[in-house]
Phi, psi and omega in degrees: 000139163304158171273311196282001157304319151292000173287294191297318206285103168315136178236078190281168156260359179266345184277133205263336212280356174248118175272163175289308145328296170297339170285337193272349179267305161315325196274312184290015094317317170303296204284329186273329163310316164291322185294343180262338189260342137352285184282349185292317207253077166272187199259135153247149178284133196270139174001300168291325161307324181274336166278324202293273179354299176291310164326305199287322209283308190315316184287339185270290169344312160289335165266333178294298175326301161333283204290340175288333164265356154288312176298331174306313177301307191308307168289347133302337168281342140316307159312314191288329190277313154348312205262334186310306181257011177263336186259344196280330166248005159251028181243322202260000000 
């Protein structure tokens, strides 16, 4: 079957002369055509969406880096005090 046949073909419940077969050849006409006018033509993005994209995905890299690394310091100075008063009482 053709697309634009399957394009065409009324589709009742009462018509006893459309099978289950024949529903399954149409939809599988339908679908390797979109799936074919897909791949001819894809959506691209335009240029400009696409540095906004990068720019953003960049900024959030950047605040996450940040804050994982203010948290690494903050648990090193959390250490420091820790070890600070852990040596001040089995010393003092």
């Amino acid at each position: 079957m053709n697309y634009k046949d399957a394009l065409n073909v009324s589709i009742d419940l009462t018509d006893k002369k459309l099978t289950r077969a024949k529903l399954a050849e149409i939809a599988s006409t339908l679908q390797g055509h979109c799936l074919l006018f897909e791949v001819d033509k894809p959506t691209l993005i335009s240029p400009q969406s696409y540095i906004k994209d990068v720019r953003t995905r960049w900024d959030i890299h950047l605040t996450e880096w940040r804050a994982i690394t203010k948290d690494i310091m903050n648990v090193g100075k959390q250490a420091r005090v820790i070890y600070d008063r852990a040596y001040a009482r089995a010393f003092n």
